[in-house]
BALOBA-1460 file (C-alpha; in Angstrom, 3 decimals):
// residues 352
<rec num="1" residu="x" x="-8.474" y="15.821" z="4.288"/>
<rec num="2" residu="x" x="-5.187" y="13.978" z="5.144"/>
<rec num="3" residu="x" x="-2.080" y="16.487" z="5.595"/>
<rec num="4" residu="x" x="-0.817" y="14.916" z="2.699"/>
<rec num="5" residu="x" x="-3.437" y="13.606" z="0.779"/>
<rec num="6" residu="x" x="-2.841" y="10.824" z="-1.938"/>
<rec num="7" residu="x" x="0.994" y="11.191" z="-1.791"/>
<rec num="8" residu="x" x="1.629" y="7.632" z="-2.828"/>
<rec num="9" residu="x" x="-0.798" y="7.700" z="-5.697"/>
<rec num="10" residu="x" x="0.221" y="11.199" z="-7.696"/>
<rec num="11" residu="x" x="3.132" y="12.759" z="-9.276"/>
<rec num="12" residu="x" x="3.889" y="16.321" z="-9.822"/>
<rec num="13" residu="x" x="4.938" y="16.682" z="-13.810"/>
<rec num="14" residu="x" x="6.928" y="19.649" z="-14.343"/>
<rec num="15" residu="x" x="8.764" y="20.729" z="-17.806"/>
<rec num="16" residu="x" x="11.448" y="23.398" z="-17.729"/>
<rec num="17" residu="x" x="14.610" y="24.596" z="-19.204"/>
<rec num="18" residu="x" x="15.712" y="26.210" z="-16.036"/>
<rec num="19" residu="x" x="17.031" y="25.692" z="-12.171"/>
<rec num="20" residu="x" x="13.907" y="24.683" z="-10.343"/>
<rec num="21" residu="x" x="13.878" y="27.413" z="-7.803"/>
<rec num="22" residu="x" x="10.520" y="28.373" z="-8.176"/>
<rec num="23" residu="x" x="10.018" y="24.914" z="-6.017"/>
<rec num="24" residu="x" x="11.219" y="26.646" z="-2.507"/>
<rec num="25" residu="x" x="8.151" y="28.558" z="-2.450"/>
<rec num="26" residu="x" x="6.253" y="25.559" z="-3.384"/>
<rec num="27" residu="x" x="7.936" y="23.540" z="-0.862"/>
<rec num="28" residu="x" x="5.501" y="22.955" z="1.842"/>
<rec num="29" residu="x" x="3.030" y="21.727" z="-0.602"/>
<rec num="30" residu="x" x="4.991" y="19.601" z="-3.149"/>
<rec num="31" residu="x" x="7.959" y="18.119" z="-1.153"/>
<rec num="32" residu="x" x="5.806" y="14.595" z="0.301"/>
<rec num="33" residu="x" x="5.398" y="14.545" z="-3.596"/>
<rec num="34" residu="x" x="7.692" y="12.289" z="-6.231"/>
<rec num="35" residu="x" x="8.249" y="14.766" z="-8.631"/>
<rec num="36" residu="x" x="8.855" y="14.060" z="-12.450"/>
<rec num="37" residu="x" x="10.992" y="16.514" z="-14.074"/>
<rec num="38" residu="x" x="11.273" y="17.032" z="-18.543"/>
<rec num="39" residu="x" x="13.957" y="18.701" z="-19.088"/>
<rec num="40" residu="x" x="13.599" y="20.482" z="-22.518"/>
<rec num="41" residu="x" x="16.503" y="22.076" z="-24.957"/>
<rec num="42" residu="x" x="20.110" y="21.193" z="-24.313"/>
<rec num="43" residu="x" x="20.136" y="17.801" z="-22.382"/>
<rec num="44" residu="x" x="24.154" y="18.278" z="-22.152"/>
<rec num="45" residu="x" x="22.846" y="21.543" z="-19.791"/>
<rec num="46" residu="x" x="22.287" y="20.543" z="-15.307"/>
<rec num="47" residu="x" x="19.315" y="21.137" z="-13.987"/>
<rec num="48" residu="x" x="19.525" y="22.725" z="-10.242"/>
<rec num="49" residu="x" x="16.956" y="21.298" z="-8.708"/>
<rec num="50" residu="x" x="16.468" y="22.186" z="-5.019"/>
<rec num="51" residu="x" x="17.410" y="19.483" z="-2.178"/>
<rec num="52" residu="x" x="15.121" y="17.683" z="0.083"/>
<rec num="53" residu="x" x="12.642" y="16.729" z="-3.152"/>
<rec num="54" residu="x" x="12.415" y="13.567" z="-4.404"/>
<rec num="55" residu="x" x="12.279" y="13.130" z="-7.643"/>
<rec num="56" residu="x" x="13.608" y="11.883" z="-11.298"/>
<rec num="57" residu="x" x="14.855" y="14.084" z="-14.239"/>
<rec num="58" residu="x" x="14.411" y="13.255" z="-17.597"/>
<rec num="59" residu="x" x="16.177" y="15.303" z="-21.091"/>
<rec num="60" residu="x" x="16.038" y="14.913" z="-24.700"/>
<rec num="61" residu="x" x="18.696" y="11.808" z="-24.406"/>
<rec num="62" residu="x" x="16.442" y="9.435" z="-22.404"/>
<rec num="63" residu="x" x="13.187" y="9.947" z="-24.172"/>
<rec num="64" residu="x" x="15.022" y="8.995" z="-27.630"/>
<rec num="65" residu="x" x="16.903" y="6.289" z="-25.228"/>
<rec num="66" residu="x" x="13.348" y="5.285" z="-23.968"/>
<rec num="67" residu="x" x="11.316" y="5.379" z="-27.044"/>
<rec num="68" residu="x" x="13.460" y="4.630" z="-29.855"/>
<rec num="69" residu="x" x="12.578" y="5.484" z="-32.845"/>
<rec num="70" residu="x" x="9.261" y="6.659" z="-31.833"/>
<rec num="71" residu="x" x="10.757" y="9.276" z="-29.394"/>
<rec num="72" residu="x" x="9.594" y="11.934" z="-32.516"/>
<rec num="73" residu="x" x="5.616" y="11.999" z="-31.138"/>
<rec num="74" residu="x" x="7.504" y="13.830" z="-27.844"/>
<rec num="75" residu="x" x="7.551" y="17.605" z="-28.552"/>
<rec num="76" residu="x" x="10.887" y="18.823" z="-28.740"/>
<rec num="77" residu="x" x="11.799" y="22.652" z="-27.646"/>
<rec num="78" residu="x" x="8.306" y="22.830" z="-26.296"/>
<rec num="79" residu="x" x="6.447" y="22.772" z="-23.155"/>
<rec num="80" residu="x" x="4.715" y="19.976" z="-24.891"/>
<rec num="81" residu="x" x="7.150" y="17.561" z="-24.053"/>
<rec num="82" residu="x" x="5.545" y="17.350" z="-20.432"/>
<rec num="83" residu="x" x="3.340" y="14.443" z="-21.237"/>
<rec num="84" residu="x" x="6.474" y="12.166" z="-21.625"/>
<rec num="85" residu="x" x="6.275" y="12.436" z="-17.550"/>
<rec num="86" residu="x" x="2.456" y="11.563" z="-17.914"/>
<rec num="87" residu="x" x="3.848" y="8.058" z="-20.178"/>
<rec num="88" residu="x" x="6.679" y="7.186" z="-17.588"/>
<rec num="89" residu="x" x="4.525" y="7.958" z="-14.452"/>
<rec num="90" residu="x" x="3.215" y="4.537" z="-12.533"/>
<rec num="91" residu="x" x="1.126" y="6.590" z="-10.325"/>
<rec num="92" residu="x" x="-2.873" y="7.074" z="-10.750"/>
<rec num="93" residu="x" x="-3.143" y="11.078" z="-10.726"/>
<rec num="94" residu="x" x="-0.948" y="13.821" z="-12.268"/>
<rec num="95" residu="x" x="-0.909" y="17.059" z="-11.491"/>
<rec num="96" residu="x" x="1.320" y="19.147" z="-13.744"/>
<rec num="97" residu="x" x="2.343" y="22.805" z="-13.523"/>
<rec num="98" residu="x" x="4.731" y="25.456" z="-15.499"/>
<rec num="99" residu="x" x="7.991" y="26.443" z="-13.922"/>
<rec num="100" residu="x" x="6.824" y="30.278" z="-13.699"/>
<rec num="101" residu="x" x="3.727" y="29.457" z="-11.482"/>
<rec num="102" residu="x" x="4.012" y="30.492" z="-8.191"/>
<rec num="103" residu="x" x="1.607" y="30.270" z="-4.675"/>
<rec num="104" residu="x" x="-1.572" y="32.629" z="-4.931"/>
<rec num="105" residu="x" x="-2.946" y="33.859" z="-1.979"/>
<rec num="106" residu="x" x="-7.122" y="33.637" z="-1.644"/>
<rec num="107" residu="x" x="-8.663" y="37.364" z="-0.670"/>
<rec num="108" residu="x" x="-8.175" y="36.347" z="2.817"/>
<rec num="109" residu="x" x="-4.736" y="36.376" z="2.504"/>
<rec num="110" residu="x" x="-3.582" y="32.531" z="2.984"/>
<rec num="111" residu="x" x="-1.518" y="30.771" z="0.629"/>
<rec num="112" residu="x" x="-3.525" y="28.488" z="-1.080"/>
<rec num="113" residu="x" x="-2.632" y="25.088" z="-1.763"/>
<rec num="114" residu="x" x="-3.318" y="24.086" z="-5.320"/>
<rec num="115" residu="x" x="-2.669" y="20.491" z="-5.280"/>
<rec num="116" residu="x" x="-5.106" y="20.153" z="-2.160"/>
<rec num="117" residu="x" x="-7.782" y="21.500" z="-4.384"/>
<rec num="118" residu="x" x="-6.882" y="19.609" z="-7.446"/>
<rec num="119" residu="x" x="-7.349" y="16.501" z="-5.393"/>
<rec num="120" residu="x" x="-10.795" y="17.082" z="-4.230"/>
<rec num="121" residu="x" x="-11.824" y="18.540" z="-7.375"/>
<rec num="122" residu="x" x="-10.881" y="14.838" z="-8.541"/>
<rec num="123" residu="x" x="-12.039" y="12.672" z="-5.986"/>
<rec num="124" residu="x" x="-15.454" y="14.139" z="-5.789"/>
<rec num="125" residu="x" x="-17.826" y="13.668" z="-8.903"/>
<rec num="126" residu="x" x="-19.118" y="15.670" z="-11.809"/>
<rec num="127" residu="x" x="-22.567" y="17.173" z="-13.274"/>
<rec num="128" residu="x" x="-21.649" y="17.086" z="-17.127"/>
<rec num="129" residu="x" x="-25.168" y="15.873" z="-17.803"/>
<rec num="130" residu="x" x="-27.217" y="18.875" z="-15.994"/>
<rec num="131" residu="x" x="-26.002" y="22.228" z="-14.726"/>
<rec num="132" residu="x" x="-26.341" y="22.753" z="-10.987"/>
<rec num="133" residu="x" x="-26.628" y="26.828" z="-10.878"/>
<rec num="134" residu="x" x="-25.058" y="26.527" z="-7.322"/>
<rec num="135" residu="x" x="-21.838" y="25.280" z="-9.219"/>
<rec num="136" residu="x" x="-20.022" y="22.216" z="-7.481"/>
<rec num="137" residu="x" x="-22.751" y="20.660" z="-5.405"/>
<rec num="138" residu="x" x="-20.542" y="18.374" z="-3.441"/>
<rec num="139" residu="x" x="-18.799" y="21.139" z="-1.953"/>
<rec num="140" residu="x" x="-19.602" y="22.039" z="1.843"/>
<rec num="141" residu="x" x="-22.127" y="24.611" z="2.228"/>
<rec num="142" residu="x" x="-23.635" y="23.636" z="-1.285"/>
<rec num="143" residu="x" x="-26.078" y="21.016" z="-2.703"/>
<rec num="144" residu="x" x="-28.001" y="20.765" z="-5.514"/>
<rec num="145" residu="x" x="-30.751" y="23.135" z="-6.162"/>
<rec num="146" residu="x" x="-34.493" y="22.362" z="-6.513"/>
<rec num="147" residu="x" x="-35.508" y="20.872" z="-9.549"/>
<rec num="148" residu="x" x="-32.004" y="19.154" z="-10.188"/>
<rec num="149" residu="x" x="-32.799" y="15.365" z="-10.999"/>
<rec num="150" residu="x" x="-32.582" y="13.227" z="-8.294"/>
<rec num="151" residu="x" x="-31.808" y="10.408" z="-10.844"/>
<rec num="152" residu="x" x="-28.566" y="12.250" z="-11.692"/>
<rec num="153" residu="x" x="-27.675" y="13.335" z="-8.121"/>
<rec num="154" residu="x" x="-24.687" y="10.516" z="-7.950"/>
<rec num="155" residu="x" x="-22.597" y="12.286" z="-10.949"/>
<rec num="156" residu="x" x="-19.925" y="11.186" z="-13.162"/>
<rec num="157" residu="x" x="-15.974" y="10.018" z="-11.924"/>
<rec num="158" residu="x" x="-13.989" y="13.118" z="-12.141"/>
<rec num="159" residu="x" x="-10.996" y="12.534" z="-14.672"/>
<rec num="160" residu="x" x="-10.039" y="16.577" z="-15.383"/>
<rec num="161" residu="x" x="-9.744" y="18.981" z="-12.664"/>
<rec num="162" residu="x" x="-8.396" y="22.760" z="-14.735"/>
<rec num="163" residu="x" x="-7.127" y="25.355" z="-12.492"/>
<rec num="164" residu="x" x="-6.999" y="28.770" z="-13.150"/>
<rec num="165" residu="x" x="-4.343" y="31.708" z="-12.550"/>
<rec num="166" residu="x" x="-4.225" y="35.214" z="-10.988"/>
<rec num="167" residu="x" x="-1.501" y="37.797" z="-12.093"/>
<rec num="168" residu="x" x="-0.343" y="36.792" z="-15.726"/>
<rec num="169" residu="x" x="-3.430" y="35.766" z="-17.935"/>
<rec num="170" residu="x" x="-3.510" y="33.018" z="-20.550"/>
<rec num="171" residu="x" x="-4.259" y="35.028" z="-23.836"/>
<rec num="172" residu="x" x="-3.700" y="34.646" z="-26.959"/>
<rec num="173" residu="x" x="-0.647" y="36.725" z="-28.526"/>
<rec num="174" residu="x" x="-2.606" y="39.265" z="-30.341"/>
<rec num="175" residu="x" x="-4.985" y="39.943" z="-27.237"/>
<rec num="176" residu="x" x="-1.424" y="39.984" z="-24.940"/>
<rec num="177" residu="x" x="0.142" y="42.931" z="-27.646"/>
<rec num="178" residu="x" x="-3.184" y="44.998" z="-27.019"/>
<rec num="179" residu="x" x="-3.346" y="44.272" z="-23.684"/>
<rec num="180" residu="x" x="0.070" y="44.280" z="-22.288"/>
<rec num="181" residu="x" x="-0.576" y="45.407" z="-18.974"/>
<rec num="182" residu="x" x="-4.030" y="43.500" z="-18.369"/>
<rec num="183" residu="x" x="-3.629" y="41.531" z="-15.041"/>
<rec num="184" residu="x" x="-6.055" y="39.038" z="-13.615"/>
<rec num="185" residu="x" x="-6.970" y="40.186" z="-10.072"/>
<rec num="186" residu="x" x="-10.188" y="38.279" z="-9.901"/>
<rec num="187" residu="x" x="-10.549" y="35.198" z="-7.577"/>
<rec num="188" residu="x" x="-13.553" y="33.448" z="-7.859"/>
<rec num="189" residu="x" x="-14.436" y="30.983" z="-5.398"/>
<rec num="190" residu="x" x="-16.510" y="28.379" z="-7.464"/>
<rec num="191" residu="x" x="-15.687" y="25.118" z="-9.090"/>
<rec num="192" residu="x" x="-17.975" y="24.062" z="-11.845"/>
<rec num="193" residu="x" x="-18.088" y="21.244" z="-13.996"/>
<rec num="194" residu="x" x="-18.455" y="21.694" z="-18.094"/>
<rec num="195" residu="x" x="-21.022" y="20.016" z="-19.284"/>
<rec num="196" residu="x" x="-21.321" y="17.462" z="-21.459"/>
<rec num="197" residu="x" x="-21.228" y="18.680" z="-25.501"/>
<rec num="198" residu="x" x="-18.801" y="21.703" z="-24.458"/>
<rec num="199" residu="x" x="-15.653" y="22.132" z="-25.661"/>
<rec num="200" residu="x" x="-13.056" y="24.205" z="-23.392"/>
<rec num="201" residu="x" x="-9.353" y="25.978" z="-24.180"/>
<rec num="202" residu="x" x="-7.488" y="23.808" z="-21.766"/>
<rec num="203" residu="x" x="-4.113" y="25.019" z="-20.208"/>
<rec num="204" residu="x" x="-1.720" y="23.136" z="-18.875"/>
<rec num="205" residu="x" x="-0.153" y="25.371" z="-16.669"/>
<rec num="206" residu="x" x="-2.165" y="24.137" z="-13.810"/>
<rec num="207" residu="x" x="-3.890" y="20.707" z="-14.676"/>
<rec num="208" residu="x" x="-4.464" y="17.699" z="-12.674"/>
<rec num="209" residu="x" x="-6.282" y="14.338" z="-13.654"/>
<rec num="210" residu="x" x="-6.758" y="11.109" z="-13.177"/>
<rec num="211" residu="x" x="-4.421" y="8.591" z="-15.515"/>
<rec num="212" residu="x" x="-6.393" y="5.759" z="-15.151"/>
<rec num="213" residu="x" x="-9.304" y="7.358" z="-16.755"/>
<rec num="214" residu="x" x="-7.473" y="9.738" z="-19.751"/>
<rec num="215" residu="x" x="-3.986" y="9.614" z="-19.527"/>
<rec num="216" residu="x" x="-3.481" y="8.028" z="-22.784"/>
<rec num="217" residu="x" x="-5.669" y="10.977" z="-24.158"/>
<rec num="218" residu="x" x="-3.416" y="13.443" z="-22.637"/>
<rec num="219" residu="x" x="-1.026" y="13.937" z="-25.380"/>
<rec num="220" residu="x" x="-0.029" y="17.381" z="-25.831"/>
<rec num="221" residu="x" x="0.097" y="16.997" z="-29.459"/>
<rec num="222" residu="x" x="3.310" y="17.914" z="-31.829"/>
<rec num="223" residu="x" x="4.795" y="21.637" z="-31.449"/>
<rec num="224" residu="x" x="7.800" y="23.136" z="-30.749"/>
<rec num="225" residu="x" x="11.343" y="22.421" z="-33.231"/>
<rec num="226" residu="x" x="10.444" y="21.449" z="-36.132"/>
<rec num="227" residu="x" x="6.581" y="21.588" z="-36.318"/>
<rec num="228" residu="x" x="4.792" y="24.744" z="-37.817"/>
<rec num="229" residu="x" x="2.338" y="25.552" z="-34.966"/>
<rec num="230" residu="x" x="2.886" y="26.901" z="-31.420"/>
<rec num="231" residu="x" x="1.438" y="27.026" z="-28.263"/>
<rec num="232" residu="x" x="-2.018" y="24.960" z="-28.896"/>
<rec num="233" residu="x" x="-0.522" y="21.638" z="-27.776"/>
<rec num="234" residu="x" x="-2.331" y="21.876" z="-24.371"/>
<rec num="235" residu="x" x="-5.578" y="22.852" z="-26.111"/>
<rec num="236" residu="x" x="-5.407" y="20.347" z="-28.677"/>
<rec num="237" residu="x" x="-5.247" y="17.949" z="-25.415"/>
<rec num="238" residu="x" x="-8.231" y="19.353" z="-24.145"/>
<rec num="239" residu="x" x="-10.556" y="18.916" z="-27.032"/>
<rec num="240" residu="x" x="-9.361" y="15.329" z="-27.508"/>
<rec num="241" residu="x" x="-9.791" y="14.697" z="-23.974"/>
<rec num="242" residu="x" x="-13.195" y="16.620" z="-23.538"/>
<rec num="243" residu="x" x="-14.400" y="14.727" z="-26.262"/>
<rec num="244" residu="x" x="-13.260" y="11.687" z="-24.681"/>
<rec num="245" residu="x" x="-14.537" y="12.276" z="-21.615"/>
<rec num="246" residu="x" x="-18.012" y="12.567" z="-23.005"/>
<rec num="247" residu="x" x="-18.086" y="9.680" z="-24.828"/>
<rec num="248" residu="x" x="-16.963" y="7.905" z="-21.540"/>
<rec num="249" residu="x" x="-19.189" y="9.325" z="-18.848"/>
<rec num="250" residu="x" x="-16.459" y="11.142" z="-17.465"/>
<rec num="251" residu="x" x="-16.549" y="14.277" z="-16.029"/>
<rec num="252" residu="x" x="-14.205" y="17.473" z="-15.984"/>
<rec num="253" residu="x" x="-14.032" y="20.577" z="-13.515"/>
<rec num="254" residu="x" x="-12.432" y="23.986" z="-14.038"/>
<rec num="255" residu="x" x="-12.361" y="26.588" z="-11.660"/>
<rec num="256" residu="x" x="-10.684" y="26.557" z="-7.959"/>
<rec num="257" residu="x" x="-7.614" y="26.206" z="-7.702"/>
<rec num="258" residu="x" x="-5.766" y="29.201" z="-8.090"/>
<rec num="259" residu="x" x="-2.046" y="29.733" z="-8.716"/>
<rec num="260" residu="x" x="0.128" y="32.604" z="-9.404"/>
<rec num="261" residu="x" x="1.502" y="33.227" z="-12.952"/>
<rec num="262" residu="x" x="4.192" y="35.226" z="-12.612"/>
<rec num="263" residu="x" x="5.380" y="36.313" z="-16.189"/>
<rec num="264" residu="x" x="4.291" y="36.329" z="-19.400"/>
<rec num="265" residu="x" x="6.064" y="34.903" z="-22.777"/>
<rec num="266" residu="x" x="6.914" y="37.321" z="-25.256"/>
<rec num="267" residu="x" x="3.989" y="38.342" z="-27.669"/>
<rec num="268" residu="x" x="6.109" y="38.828" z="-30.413"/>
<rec num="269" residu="x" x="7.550" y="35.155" z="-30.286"/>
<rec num="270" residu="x" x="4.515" y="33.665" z="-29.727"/>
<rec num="271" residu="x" x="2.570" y="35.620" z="-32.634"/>
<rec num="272" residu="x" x="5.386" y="34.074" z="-34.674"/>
<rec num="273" residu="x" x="4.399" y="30.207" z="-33.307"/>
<rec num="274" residu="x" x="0.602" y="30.914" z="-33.403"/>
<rec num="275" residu="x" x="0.442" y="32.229" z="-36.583"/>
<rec num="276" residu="x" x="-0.315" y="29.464" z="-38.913"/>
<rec num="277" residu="x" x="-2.031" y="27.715" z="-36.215"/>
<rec num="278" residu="x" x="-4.258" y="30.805" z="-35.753"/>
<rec num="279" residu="x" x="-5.343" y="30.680" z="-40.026"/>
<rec num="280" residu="x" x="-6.509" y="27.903" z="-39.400"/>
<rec num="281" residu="x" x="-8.180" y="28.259" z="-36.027"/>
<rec num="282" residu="x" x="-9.461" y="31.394" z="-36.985"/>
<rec num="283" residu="x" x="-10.122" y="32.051" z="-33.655"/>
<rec num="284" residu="x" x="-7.340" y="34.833" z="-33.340"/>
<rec num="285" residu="x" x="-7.744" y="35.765" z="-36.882"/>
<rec num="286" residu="x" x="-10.667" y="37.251" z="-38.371"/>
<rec num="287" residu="x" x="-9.939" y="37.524" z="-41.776"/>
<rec num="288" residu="x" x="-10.424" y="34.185" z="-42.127"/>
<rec num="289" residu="x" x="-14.231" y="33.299" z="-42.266"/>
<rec num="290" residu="x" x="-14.610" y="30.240" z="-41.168"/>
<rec num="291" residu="x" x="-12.583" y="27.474" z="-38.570"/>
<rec num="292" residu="x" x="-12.513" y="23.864" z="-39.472"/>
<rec num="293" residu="x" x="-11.229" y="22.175" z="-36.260"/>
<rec num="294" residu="x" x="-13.694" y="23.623" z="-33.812"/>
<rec num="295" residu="x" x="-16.443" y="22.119" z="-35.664"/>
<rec num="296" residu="x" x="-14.582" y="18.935" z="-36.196"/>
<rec num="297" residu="x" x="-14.384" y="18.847" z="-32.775"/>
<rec num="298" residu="x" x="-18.017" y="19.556" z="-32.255"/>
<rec num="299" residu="x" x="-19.220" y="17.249" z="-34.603"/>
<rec num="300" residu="x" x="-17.216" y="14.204" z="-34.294"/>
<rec num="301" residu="x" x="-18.459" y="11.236" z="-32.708"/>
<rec num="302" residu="x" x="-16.994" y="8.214" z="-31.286"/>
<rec num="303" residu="x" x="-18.613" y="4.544" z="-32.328"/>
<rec num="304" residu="x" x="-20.672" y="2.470" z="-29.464"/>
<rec num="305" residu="x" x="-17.469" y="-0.072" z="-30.073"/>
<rec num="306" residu="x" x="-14.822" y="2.211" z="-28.791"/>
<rec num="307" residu="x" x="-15.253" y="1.946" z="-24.563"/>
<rec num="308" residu="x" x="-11.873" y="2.592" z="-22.901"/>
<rec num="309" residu="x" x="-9.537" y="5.535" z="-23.823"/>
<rec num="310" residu="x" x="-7.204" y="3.425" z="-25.714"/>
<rec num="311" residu="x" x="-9.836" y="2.177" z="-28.508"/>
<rec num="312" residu="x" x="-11.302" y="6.005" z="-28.246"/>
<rec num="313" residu="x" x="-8.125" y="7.608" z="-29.068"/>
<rec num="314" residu="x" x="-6.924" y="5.506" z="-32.145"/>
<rec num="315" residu="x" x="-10.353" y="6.086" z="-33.329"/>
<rec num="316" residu="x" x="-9.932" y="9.801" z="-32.922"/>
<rec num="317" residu="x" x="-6.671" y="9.766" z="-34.538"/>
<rec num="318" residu="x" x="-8.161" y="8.215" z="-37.351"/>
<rec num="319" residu="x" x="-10.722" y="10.775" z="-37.784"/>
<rec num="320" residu="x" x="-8.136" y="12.957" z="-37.487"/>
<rec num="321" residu="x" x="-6.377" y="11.772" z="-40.336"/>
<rec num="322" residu="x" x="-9.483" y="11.512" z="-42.332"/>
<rec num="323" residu="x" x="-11.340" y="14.955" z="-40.912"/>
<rec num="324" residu="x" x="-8.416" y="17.015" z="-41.110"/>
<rec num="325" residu="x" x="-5.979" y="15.907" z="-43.209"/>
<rec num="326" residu="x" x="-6.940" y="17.629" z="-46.044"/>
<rec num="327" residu="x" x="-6.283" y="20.911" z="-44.366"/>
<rec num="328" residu="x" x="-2.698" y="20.760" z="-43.641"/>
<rec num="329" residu="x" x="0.131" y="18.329" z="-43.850"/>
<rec num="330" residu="x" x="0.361" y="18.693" z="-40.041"/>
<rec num="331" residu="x" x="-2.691" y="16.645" z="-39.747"/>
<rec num="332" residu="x" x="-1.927" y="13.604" z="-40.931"/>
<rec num="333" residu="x" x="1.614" y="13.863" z="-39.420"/>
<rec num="334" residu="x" x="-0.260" y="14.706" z="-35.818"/>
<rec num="335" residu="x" x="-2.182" y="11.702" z="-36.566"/>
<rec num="336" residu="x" x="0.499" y="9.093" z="-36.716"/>
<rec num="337" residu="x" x="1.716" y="10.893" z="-33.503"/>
<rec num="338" residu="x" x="-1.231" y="10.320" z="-31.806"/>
<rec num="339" residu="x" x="-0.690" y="6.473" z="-32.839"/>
<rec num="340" residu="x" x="2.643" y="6.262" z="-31.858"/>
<rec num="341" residu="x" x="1.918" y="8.057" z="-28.818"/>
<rec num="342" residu="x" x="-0.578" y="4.872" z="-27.832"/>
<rec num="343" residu="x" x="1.580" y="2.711" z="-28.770"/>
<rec num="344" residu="x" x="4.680" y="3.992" z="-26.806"/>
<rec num="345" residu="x" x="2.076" y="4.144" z="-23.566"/>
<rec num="346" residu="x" x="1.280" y="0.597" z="-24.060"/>
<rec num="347" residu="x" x="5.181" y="-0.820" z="-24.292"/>
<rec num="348" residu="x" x="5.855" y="1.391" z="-21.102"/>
<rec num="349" residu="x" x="2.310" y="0.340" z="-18.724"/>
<rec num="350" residu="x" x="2.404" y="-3.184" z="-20.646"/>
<rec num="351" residu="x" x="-0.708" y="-3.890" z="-17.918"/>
<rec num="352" residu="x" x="-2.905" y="-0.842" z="-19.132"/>
């Protein structure tokens, strides 16, 4: 692969309310990279953001500048608000990451290089249709195993590629407060793609994809100031997306690559965001017998009429609204987001 691979067709998305130091260590990797930055909180506050990278900064001011009265469907005091960069980008791939994610090193010692991965994870295609027990097939030093249809040996377009992290894992705040010290020292070499049906707890922490193919479905739905929930805007993303995906014959890979999470987010604070959310979920919260988005999200199906993300989404919004509503306020309200969200991607990429 080139040195540099695609650096004319990606942007690096990146949502902080700090300096931007972490980026040295990152520097041999990201810097042939245009970088979009979202500033969250304060927008009166100045971003350090090291020299040498190219890149453009937006805060609070210019998404309410850019979007008008809209500009409410952009998380505010959230990581959340990092899909503004996906609306503003002009480039074909994104690859975003959180300001507290550092370089892993494989077991042999070497730095690995994320965004490397993340590219061929997306420019190589995807088995959502049949399992390959050999994992990613295209790989070298892989192929697919005997009795694997030939008829399906082409695969899908590769929209999603999920990393994973080492050090700090993603849990949940109940499992962090029981497991405090729990650190994630395994590295698995193995990319696999999820197949077609499954639904998957997306994190955005370390996500790449393709913007062409779902970038309108990559709305990291309302959180943050103002909204009840916390800290499920990335997996609300990633069932809306997965779902999308299928319906489109689109594939999506988690595995490889690694990076380095270096702290964790207080428990406390985010037991106090995920709390509601959780009810309802009822994934973190047992006392509740039985979740009602998961199986939404499992059963919902998209009509034979709806065949590019745009049409898909607004339908999905409006099953939303319909599925869901009745639940919580926050349903419907995340329902005209997602509308306004489509419709503020389609005044800013007029040729989508």
């Amino acid at each position: 692969m080139a040195p540099h691979p695609l650096a004319d067709q990606l942007d690096l998305c990146i949502p902080t309310i700090r300096d931007l130091e972490f980026l040295e260590q990152w520097r041999p990797f990201f810097q042939p990279y245009h970088l979009i930055i979202i500033q969250d909180g304060d927008p009166s506050r100045k971003v350090h953001v090291p020299e040498g990278f190219d890149y453009e900064l937006y805060n609070r001011n210019d998404i309410e500048r850019i979007l008008g009265d809209k500009a409410w469907c952009i998380s505010f005091k959230d990581s959340a608000c990092r899909c503004f960069g996906y609306m503003v980008s002009k480039k074909r791939y994104i690859y975003t990451i959180d300001d507290d994610c550092f370089v892993a090193k494989n077991p042999s010692g070497e730095d690995i290089n994320a965004l490397e991965q993340h590219i061929k994870n997306l420019l190589s295609p995807s088995t959502p249709d049949f399992f390959n027990t050999l994992y990613d097939p295209y790989v070298p030093g892989s192929d697919f195993v005997r009795g694997y249809p030939f008829s399906m040996r082409e695969g899908k377009p590769t929209a999603v590629s999920h990393g994973l992290w080492l050090n700090i894992p993603d849990y949940d705040a109940p499992t962090q407060m029981v497991k405090p010290a729990e650190r994630n020292t395994r590295y698995v070499d193995a990319v696999m793609t999820i197949p077609k049906g499954t639904l998957f707890p997306m994190c955005g922490m370390n996500l790449a994809f393709d913007r062409e193919a779902i970038g309108p479905a990559m709305y990291f739905g309302l959180m943050g100031e103002g909204q009840p929930w916390g800290r499920y805007d990335d997996m609300w993303a990633g069932w809306c997306v997965k779902k999308i995906c299928d319906h489109l014959d689109l594939g999506v890979k988690t595995g490889l690559p690694y990076i380095w999470h270096s702290k964790a987010s207080n428990p406390f604070v985010n037991l106090r965001k995920e709390y509601k959310a959780s009810r309802c979920f009822a994934a973190l919260c047992r006392a509740v017998p039985r979740c009602k988005i998961i199986p939404f999200f499992q059963k919902v199906q998209l009509s034979e009429g709806s065949k590019d993300v745009f049409t898909c989404y607004l339908e999905l919004a409006e099953k939303v609204r319909a599925g869901l509503g009745h639940l919580d306020p926050y349903f419907s309200k995340l329902a005209d987001g997602m509308v306004a969200w489509i419709e503020c991607w389609q005044k800013l990429n007029p040729k989508a």
